[in-house]
C-alpha positions as YAML, in Angstrom:
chain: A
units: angstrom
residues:
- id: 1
  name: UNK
  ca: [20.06, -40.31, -37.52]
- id: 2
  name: UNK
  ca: [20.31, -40.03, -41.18]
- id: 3
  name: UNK
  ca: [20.25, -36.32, -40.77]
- id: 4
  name: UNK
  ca: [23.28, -36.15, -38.69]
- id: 5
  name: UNK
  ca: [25.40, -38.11, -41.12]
- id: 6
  name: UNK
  ca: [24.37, -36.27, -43.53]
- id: 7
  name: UNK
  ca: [25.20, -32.83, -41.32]
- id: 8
  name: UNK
  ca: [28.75, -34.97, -40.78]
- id: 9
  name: UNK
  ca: [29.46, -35.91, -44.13]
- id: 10
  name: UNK
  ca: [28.79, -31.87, -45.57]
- id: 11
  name: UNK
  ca: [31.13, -30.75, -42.70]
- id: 12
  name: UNK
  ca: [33.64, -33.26, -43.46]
- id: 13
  name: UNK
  ca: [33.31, -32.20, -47.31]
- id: 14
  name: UNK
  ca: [33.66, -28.43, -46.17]
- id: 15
  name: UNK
  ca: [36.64, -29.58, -43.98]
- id: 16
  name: UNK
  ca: [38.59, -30.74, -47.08]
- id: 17
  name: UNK
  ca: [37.20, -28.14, -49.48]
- id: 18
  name: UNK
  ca: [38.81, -25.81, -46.99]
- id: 19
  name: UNK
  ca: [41.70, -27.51, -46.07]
- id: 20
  name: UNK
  ca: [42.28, -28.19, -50.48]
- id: 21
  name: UNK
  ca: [41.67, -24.47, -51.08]
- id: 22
  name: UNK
  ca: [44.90, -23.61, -48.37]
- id: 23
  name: UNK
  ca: [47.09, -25.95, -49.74]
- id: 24
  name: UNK
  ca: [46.82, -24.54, -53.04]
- id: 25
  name: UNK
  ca: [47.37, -21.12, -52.15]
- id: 26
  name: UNK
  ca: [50.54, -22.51, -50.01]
- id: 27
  name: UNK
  ca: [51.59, -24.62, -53.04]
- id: 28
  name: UNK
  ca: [51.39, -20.99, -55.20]
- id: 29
  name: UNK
  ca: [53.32, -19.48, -52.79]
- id: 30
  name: UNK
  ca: [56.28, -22.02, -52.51]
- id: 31
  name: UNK
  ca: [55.91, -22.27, -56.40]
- id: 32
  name: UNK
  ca: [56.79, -18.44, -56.51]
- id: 33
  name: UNK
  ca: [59.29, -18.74, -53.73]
- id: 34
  name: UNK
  ca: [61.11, -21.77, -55.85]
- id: 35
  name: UNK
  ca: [60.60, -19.66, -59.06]
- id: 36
  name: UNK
  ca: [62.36, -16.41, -57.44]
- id: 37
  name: UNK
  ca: [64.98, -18.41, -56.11]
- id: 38
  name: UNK
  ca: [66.14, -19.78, -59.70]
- id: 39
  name: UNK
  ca: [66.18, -16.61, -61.31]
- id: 40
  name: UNK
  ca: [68.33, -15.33, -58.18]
- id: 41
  name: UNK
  ca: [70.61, -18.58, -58.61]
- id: 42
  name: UNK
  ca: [70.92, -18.14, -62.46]
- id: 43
  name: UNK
  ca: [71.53, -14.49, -61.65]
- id: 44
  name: UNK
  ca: [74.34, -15.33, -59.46]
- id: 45
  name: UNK
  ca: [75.91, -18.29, -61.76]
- id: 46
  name: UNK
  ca: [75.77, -15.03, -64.55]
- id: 47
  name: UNK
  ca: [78.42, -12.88, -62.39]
- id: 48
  name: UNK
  ca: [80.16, -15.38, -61.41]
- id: 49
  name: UNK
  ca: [81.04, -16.24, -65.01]
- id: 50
  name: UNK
  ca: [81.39, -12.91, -66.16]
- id: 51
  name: UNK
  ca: [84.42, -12.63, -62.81]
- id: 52
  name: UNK
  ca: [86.22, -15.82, -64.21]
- id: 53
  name: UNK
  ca: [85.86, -14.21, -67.84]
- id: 54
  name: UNK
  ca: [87.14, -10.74, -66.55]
- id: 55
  name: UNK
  ca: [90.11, -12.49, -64.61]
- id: 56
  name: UNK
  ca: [91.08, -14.80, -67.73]
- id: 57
  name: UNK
  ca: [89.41, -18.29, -66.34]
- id: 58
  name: UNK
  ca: [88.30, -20.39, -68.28]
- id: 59
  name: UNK
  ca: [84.18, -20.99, -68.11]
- id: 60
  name: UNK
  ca: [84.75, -24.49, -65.89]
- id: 61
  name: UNK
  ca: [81.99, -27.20, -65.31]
- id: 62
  name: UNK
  ca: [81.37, -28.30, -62.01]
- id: 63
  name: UNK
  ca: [83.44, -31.04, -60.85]
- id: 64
  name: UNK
  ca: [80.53, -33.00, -59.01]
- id: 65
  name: UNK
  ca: [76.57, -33.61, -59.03]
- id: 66
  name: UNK
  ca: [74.76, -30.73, -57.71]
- id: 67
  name: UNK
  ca: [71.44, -31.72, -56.39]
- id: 68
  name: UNK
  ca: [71.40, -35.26, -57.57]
- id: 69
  name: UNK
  ca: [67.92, -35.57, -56.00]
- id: 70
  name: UNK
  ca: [66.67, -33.09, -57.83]
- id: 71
  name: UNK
  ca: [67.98, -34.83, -60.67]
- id: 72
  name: UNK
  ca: [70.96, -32.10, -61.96]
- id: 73
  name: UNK
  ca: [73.95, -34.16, -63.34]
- id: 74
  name: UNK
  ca: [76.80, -32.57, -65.00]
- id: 75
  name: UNK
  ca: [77.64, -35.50, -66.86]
- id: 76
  name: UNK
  ca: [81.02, -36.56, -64.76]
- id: 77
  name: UNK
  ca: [79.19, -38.72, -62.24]
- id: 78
  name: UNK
  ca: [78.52, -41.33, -65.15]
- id: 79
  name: UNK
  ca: [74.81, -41.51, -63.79]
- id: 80
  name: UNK
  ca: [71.87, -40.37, -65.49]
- id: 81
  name: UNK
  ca: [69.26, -38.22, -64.10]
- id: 82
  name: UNK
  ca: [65.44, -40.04, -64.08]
- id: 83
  name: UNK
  ca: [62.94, -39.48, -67.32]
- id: 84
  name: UNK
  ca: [65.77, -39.58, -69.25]
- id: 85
  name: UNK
  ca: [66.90, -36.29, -69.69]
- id: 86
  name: UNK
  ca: [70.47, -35.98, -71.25]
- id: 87
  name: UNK
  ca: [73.30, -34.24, -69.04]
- id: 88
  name: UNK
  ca: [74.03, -30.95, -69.77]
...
């Protein structure tokens, strides 16, 4: 009896070892997905001011939150984002 808790319990342990070991290599990926994804977004924000500069625009801030939940404030909303960071 003893024996096959013990057999349990180390396949249980392998289970999560296993199971710890994928989510970490799925958490790298979506980590390097996220990553790409910013540089392609501050990429983009880049050209997009360089077109308003090349047609005479002025460089205008956004006129509301953009991903509030990811806590992005452009400092019109009048709320702050959490942890205290200050609006850009």
């Amino acid at each position: 009896m003893s024996q096959e808790i013990s057999q349990y319990v180390g396949s249980a342990m392998t289970e999560i070892r296993d199971s710890n070991l994928h989510l970490a290599a799925s958490m790298g990926s979506l980590n390097t997905n996220v990553n790409a994804m910013a540089a392609t977004m501050g990429d983009m924000v880049a050209m997009m001011k360089e077109e308003r500069k090349a047609k005479g625009l002025a460089d205008a801030p956004p006129q509301s939150p953009v991903m509030p939940h990811f806590g992005v404030f452009n400092g019109v909303s009048g709320r702050q984002p959490p942890g205290g960071f200050a609006s850009p």
